[in-house]
Rosetta silent file (secondary structure, phi, psi, omega in degrees, C-alpha in Angstrom):
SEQUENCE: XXXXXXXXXXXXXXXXXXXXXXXXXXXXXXXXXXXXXXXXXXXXXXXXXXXXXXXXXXXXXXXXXXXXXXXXXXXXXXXXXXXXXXXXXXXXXXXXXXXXXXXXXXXXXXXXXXXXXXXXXXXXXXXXXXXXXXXXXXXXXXXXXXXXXXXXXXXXXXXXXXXXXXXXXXXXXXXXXXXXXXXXXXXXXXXXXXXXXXXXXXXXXXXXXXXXXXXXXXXXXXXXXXXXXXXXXXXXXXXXXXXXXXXXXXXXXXXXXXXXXXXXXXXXXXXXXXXXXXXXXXXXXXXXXXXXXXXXXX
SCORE:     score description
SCORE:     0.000 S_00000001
   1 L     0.000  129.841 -169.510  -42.303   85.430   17.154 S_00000001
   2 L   -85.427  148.270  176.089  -39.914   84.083   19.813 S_00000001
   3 H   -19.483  -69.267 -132.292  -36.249   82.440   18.686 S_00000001
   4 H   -65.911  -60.533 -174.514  -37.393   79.013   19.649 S_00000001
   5 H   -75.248   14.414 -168.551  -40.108   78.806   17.250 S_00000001
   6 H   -89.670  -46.982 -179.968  -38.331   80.461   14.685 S_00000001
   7 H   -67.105  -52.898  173.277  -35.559   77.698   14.935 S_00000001
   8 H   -39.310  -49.548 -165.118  -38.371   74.966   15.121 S_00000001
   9 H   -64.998  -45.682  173.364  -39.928   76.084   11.771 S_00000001
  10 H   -58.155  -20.788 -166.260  -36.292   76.120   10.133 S_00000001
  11 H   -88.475  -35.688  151.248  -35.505   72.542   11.552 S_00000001
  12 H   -36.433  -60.643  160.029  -38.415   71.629   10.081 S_00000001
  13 H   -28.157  -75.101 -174.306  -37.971   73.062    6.670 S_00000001
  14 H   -58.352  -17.464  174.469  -34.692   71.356    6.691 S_00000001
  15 H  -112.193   18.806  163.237  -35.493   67.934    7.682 S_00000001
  16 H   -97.347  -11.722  177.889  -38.251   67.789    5.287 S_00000001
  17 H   -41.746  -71.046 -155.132  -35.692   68.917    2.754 S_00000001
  18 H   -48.626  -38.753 -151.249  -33.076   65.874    3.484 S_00000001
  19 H   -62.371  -33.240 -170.594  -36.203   63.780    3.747 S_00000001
  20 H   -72.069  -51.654  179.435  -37.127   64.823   -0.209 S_00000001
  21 H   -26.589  -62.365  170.916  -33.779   64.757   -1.073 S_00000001
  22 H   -26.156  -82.488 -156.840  -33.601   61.192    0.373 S_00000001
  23 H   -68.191  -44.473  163.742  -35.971   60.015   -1.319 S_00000001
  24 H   -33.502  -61.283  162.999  -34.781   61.272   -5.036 S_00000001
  25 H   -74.548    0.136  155.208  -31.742   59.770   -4.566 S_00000001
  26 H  -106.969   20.605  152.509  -33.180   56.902   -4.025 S_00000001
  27 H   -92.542  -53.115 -175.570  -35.321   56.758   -6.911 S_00000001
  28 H  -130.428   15.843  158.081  -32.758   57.891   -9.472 S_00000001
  29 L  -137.580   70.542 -172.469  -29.565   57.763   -7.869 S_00000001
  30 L   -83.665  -43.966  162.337  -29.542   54.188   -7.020 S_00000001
  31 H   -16.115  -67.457 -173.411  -26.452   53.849   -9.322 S_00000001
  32 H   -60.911  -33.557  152.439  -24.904   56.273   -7.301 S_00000001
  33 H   -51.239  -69.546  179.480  -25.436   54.420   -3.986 S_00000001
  34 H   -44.792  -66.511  173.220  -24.265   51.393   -5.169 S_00000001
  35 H   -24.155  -58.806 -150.678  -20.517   53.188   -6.497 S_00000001
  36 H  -108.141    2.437  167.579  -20.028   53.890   -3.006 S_00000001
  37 L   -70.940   93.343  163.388  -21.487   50.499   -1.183 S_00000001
  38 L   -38.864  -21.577  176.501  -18.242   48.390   -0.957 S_00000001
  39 L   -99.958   -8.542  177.271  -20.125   45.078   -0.109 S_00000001
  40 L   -61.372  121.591 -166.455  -22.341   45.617   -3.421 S_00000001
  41 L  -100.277   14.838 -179.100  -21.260   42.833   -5.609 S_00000001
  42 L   -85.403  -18.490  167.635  -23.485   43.721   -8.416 S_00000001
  43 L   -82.466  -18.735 -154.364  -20.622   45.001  -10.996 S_00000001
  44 L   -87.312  -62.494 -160.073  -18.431   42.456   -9.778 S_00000001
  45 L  -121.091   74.461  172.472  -20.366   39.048  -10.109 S_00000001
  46 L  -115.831  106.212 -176.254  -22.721   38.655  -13.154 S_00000001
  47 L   -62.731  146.299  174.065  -23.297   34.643  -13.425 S_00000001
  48 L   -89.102  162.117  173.334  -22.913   33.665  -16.984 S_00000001
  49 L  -133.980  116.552 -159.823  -25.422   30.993  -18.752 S_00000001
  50 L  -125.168  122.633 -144.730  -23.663   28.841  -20.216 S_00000001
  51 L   -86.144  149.727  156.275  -25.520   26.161  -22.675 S_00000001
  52 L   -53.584  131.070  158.449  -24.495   22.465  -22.339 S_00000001
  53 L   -95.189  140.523  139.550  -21.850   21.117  -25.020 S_00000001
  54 L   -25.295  120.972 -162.358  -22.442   17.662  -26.180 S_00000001
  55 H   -75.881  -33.341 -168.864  -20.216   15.421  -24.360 S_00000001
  56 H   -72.922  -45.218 -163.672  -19.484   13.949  -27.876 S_00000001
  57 H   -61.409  -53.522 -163.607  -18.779   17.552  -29.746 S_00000001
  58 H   -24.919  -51.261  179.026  -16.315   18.139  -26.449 S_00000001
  59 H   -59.942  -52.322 -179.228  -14.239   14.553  -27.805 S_00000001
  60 H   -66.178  -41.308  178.351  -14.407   15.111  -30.893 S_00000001
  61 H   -70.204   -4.132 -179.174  -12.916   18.815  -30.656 S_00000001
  62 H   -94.689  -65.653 -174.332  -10.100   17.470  -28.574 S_00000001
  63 H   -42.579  -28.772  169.067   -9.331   14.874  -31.072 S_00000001
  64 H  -100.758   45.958  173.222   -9.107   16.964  -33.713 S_00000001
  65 H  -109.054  -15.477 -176.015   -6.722   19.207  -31.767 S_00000001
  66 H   -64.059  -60.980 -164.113   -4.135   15.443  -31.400 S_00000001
  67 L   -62.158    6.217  178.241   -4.501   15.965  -35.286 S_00000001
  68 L  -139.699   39.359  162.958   -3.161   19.100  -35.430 S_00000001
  69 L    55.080   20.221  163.381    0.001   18.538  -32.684 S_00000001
  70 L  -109.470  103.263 -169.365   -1.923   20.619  -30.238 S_00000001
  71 H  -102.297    2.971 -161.540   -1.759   18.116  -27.633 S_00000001
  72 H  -100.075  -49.841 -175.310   -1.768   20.546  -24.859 S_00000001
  73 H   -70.848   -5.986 -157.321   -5.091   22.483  -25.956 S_00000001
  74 H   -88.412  -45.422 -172.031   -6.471   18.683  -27.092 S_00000001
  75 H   -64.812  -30.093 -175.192   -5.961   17.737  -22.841 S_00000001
  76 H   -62.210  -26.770  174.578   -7.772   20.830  -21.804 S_00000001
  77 H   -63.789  -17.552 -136.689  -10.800   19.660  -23.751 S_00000001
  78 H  -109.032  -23.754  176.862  -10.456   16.465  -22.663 S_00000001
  79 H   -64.385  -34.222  172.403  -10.387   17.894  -19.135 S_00000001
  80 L   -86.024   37.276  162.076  -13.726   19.703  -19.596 S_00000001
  81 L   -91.254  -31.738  175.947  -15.594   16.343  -20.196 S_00000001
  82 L   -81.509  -32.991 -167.906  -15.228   15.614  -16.494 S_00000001
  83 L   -79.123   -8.286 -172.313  -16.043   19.139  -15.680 S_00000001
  84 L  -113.071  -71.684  168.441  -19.269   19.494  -18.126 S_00000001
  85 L  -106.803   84.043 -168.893  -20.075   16.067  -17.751 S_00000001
  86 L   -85.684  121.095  168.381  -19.035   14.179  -14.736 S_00000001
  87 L    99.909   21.269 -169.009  -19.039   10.812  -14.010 S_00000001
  88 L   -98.393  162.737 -176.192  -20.322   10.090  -17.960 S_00000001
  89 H   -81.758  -20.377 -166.027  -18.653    7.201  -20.166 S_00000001
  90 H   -71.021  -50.844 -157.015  -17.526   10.809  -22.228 S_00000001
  91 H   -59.652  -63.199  171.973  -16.107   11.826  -18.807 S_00000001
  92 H   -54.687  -48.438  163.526  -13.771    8.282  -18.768 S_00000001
  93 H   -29.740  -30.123 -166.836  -13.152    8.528  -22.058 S_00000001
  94 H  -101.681  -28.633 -170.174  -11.748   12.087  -21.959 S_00000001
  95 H   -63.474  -29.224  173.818   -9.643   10.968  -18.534 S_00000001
  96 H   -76.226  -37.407 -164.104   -7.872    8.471  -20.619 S_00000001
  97 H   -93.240  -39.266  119.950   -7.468   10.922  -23.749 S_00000001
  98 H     0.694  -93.679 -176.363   -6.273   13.485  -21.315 S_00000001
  99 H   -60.177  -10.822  172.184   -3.307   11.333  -20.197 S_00000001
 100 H   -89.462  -53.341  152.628   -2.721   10.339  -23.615 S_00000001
 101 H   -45.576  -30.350 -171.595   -2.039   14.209  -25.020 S_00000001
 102 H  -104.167   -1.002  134.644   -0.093   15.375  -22.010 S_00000001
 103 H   -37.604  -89.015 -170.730    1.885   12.098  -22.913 S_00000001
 104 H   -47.750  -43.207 -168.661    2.394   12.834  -26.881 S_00000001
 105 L   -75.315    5.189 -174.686    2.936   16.501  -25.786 S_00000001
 106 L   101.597  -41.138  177.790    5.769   15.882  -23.841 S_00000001
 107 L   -37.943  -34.337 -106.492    3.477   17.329  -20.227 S_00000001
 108 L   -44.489  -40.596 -174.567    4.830   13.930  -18.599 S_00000001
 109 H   -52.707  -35.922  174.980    4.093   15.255  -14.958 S_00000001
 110 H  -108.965   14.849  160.729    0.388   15.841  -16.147 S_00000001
 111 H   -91.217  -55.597 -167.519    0.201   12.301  -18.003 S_00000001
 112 H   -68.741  -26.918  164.898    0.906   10.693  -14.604 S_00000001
 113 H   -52.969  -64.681  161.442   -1.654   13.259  -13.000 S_00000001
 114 H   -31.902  -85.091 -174.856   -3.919   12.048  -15.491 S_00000001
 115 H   -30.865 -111.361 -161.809   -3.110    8.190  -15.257 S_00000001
 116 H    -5.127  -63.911 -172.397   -3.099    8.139  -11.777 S_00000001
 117 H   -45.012  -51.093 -148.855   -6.637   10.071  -11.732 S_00000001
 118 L   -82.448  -16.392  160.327   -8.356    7.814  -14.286 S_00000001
 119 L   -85.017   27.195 -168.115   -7.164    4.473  -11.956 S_00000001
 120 L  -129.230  -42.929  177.482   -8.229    5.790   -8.877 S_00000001
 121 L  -108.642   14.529 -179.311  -12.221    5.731  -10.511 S_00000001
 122 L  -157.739   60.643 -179.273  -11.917    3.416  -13.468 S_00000001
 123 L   -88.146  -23.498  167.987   -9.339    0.435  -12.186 S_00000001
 124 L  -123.808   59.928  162.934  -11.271   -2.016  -13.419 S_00000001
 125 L  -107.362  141.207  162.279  -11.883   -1.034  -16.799 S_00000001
 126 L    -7.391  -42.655  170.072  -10.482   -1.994  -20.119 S_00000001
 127 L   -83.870  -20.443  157.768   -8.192    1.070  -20.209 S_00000001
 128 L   -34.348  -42.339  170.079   -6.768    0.771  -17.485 S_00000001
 129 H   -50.949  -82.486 -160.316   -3.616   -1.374  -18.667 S_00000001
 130 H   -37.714  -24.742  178.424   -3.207    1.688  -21.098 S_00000001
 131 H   -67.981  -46.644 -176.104   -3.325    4.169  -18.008 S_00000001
 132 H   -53.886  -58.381 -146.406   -0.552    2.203  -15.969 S_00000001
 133 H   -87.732   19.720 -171.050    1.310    2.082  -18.770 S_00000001
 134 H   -98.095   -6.142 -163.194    1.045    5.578  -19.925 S_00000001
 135 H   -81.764  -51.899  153.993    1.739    6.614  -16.488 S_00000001
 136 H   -29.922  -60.281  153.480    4.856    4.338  -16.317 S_00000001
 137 H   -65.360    1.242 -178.123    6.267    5.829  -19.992 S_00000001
 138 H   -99.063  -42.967  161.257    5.951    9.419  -18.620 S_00000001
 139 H   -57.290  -42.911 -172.755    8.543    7.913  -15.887 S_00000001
 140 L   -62.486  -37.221 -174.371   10.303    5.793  -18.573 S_00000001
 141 L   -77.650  -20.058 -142.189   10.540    9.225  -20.683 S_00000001
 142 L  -120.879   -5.610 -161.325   12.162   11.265  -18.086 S_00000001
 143 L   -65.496  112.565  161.867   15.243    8.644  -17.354 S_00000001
 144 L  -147.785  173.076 -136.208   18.418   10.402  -17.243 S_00000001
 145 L   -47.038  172.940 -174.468   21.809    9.955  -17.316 S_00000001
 146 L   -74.921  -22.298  177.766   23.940    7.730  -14.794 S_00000001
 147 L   -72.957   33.171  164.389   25.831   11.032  -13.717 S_00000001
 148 L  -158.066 -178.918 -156.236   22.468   12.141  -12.125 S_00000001
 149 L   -56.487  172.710 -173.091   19.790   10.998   -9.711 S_00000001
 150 L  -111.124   -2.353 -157.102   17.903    8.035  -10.545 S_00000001
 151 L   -71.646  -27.814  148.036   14.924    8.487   -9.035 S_00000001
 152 H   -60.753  -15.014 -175.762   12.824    8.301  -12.432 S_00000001
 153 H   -94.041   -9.368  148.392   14.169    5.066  -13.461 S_00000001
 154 H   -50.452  -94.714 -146.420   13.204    3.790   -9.577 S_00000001
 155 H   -62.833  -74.075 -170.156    9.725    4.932  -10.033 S_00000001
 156 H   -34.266   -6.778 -162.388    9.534    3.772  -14.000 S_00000001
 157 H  -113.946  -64.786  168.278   10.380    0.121  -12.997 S_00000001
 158 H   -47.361  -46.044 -164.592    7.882    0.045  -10.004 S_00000001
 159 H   -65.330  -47.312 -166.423    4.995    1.423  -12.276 S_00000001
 160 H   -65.103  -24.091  175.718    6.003   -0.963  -15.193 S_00000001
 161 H   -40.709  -90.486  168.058    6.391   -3.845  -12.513 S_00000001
 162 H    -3.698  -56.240  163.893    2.953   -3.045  -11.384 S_00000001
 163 H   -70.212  -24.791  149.878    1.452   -3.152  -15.012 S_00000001
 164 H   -31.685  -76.075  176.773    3.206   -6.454  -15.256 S_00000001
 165 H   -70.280  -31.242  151.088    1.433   -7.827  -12.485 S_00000001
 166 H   -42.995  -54.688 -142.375   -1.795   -6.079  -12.796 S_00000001
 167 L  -128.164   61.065 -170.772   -2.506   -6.682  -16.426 S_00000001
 168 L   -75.250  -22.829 -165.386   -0.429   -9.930  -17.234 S_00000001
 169 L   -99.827    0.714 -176.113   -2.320  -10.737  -20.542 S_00000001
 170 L   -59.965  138.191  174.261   -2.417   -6.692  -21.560 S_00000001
 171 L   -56.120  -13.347  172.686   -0.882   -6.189  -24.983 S_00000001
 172 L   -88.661   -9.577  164.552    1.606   -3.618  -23.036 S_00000001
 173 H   -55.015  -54.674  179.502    3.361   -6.407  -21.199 S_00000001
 174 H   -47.544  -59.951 -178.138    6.216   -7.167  -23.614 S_00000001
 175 H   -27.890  -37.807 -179.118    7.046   -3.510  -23.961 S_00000001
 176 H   -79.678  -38.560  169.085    7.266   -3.153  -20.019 S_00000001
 177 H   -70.834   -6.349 -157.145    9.380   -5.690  -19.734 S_00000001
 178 H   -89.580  -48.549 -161.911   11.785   -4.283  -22.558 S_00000001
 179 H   -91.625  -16.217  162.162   12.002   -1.047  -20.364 S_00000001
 180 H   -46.147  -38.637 -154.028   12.041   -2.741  -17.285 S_00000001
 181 H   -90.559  -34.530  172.995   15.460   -4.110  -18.481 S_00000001
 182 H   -47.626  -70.685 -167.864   16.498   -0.587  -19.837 S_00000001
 183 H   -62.563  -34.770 -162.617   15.487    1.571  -16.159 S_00000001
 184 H   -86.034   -4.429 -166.419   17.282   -1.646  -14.421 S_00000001
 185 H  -107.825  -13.682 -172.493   20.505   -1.367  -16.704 S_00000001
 186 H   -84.444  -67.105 -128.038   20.297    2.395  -15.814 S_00000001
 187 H   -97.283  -12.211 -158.230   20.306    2.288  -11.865 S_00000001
 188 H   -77.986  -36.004 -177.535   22.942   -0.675  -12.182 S_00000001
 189 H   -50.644  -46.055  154.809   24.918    1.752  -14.089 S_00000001
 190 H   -39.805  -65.159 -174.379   24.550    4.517  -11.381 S_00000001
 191 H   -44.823  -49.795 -176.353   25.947    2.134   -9.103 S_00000001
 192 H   -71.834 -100.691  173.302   28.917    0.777  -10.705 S_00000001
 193 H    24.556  -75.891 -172.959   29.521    4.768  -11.385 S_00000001
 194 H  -111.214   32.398  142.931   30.033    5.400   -7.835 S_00000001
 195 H   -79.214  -26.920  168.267   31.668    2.068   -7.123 S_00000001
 196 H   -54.020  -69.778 -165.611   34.310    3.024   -9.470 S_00000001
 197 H   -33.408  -85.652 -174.732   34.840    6.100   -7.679 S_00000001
 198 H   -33.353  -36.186  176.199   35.099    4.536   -4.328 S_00000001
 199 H   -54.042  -62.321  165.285   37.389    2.032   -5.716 S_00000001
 200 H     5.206  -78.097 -176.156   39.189    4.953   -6.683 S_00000001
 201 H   -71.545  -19.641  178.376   39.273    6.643   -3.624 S_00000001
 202 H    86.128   -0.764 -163.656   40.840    3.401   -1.744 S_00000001
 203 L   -85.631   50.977 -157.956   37.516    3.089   -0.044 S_00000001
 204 H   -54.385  -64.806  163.428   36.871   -0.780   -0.550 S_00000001
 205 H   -27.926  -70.061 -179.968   33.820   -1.573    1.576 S_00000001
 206 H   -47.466  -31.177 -164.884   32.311    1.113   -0.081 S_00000001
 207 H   -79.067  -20.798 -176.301   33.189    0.336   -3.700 S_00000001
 208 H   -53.430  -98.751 -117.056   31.762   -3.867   -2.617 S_00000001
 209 H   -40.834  -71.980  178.104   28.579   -2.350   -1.396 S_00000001
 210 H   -46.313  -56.083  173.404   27.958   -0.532   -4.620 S_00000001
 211 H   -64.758  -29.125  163.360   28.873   -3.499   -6.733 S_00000001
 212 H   -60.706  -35.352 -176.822   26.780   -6.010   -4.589 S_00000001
 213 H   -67.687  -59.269 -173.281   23.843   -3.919   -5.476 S_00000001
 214 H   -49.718  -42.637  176.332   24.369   -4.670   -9.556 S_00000001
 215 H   -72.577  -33.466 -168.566   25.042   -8.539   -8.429 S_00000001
 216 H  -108.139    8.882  178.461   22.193   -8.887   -6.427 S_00000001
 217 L   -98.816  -52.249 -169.314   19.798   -6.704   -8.036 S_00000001
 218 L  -105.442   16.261  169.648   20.412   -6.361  -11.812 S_00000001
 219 L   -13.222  -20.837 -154.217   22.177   -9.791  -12.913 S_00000001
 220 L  -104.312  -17.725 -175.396   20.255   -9.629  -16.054 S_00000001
 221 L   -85.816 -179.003 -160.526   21.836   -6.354  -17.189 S_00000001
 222 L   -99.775   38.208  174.521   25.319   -5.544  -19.023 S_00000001
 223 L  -116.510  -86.226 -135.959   26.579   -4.076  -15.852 S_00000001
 224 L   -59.005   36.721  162.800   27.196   -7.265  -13.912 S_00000001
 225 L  -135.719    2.433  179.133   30.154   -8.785  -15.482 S_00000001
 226 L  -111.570  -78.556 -174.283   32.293   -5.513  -14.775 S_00000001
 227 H   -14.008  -38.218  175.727   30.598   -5.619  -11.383 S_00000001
 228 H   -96.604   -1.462  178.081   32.383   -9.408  -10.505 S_00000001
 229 H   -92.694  -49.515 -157.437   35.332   -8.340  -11.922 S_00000001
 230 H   -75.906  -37.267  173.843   35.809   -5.237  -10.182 S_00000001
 231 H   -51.335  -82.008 -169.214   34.665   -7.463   -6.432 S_00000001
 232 H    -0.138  -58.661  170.818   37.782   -9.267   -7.259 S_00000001
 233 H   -58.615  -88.998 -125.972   39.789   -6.114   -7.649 S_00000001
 234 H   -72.895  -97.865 -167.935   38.130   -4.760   -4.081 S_00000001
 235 H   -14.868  -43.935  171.994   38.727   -8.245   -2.490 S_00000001
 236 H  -115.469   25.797  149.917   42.025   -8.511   -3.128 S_00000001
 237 L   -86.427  -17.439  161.845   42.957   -5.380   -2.272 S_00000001
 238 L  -104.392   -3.442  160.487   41.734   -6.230    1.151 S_00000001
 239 L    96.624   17.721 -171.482   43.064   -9.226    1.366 S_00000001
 240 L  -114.639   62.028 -179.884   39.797  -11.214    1.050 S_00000001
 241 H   -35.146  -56.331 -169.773   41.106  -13.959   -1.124 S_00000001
 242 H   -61.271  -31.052  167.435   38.297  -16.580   -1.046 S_00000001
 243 H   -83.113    0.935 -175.206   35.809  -13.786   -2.367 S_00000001
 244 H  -110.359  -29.780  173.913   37.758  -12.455   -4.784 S_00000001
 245 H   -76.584  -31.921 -176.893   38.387  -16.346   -6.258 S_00000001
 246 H   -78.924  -61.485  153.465   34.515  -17.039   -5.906 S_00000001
 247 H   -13.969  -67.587 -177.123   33.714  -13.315   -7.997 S_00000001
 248 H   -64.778  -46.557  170.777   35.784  -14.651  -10.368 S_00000001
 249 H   -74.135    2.244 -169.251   34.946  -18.032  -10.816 S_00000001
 250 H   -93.235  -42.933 -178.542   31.250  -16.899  -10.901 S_00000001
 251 H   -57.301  -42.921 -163.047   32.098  -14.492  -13.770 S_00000001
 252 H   -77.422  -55.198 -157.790   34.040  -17.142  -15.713 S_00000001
 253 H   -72.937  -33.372  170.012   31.200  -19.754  -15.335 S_00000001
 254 H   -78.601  -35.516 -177.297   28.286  -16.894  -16.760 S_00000001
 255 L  -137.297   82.255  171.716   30.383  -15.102  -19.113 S_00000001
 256 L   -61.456  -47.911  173.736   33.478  -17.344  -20.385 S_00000001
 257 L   -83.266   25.783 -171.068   34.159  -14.912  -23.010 S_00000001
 258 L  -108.041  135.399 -179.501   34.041  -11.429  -21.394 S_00000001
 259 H   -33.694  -47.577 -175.043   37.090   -9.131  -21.457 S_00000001
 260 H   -53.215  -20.920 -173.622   36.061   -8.845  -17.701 S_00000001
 261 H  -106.311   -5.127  143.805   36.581  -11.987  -16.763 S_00000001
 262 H    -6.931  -96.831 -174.769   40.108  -11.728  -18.609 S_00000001
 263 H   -56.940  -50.132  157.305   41.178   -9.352  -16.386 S_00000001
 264 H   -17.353  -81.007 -162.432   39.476  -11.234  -13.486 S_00000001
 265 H   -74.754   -4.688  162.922   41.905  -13.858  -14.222 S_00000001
 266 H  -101.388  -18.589 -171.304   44.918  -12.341  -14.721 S_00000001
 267 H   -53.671  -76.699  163.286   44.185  -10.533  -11.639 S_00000001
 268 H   -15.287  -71.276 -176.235   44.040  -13.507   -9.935 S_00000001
 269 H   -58.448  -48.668 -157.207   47.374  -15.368  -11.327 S_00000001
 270 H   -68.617  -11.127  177.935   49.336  -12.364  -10.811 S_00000001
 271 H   -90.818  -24.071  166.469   48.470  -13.001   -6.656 S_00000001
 272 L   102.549   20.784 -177.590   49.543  -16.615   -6.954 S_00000001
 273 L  -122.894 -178.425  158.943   45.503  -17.900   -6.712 S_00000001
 274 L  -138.671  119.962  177.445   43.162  -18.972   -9.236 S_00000001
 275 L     8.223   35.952   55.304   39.245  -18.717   -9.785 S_00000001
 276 L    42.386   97.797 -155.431   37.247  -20.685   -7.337 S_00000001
 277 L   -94.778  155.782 -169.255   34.097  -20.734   -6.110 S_00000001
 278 L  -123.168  143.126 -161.654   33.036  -21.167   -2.898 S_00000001
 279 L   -83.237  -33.709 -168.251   29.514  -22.340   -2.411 S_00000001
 280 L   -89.249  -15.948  148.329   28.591  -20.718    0.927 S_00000001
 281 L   -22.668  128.046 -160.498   29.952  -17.205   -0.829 S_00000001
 282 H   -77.670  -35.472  177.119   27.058  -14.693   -0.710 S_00000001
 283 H   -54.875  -34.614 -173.772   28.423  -14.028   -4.639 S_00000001
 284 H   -81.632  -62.092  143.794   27.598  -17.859   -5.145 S_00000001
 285 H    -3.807  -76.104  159.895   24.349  -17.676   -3.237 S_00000001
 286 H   -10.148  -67.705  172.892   23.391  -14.689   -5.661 S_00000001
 287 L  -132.247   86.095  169.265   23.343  -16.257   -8.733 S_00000001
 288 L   -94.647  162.816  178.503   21.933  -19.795   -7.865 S_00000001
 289 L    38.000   31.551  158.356   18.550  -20.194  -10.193 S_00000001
 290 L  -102.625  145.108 -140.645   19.871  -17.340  -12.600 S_00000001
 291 L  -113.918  165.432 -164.138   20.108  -18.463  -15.898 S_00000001
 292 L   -82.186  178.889 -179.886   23.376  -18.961  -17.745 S_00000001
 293 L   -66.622  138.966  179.775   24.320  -17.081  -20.875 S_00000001
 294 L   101.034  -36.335 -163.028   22.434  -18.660  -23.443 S_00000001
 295 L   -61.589  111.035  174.687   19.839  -20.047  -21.471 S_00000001
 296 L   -92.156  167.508  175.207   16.398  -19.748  -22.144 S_00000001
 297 L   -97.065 -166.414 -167.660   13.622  -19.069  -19.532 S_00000001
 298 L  -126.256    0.000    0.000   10.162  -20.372  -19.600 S_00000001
């Protein structure tokens, strides 16, 4: 028998071998295939079945999580109501209940997340006043001191504006206005802060500018009668008599009995002037239609 066909018959042999082989492992060592296929995704990715919850069980287990001070696990539930059932009254219902847990818990950043969400689809619904204004107390909550930025009591005062003017007859109006006076007695407070300073500092222009913001912004707050005292001071340290007599006589005519306008007026005398307003003053201008102490509004 010559080489060649000796080597044929083995190459046979052998490739009916692999061929048996083959086929075995792929009959029982599919397993084994798979381990080493890198795009099989069958260990990786087994979908779950997951039965509907009851939009109502969902509410109810987040409510009784508010009853037990878990206000953080009571928003996640409140969060799967959109996600189980979206675009459901259980779905608004939980968007509002949502911003109201991550409220109580303290979350504020995910109360305004909330808010914000549940007015962007539901603005003109019933709950809406309650959204603004929970969104608006998560700003309102975060206000902090006049040695630091102000930028929550800026934002808390726009939002509560906003629920003002949205919602005028909402039961959440007085309240807004309460804190409105609070965040505006805040930023006036910033101001005068680093008007003092400037004053300080010899820096006069600067220290007006910072006290013009408290006259022509906040009038209604307990900043503004140190604010006209202290233009005085800056005025007649520059030598701007007629505004520093107009400051003064503005203070004296809104607050006769404040220490500030005291000092106003001794200020004055000791320069050889006296209080006097000048009508065409921007300080005069200011607080035209602003109502005197006592004075009610309508």
């Amino acid at each position: 028998m010559s080489f060649a066909k000796v080597y044929k018959g083995m190459m046979d042999v052998t490739v009916r071998a692999l061929a048996v082989g083959a086929c075995g492992l792929a009959l029982a060592g599919c397993d084994t295939l798979s381990s080493i296929n890198p795009f099989d995704k069958s260990e990786v990715y087994k979908p779950e079945i997951v039965a509907d919850v009851p939009g109502e069980q969902i509410y109810n287990d987040g409510l009784a999580r508010i009853q037990k001070r878990d206000f953080e696990g009571a928003a996640k539930k409140f969060r799967d109501l959109d996600k189980q059932h979206p675009y459901s009254e259980w779905s608004r219902k939980g968007m509002i209940m949502e911003a109201y847990a991550n409220y109580e818990g303290g979350l504020y950043d995910e109360a305004i997340t909330a808010s914000t969400r549940y007015l962007q689809r539901h603005a003109n619904t019933p709950d809406a006043a309650y959204a603004q204004y929970l969104m608006a107390s998560s700003y309102y909550d975060q206000i902090p001191d006049i040695t630091r930025d102000q930028e929550k009591s800026e934002r808390a005062i726009l939002s509560l504006q906003e629920l003002v003017q949205r919602y005028p007859t909402s039961e959440y109006v007085a309240d807004a206005k309460k804190k409105i006076q609070v965040a505006s007695d805040q930023l006036a407070g910033k101001e005068l802060e680093v008007g003092r300073f400037y004053l300080q500092k010899r820096n006069y222009s600067g220290a007006i500018n910072r006290f013009r913001m408290v006259v022509s912004r906040y009038q209604t707050t307990r900043h503004v009668e140190e604010a006209l005292q202290r233009l005085a001071e800056a005025y007649m340290a520059m030598g701007i008599v007629n505004e520093a007599q107009t400051a003064a006589a503005v203070l004296g005519h809104n607050f006769p009995d404040s220490p500030w306008y005291k000092d106003a007026y001794a200020l004055l005398t000791k320069g050889g002037v006296e209080p006097r307003e000048d009508s065409q003053s921007w300080i005069s201008k200011a607080f035209r239609g602003v109502p005197q102490v006592g004075q009610k509004t309508g």
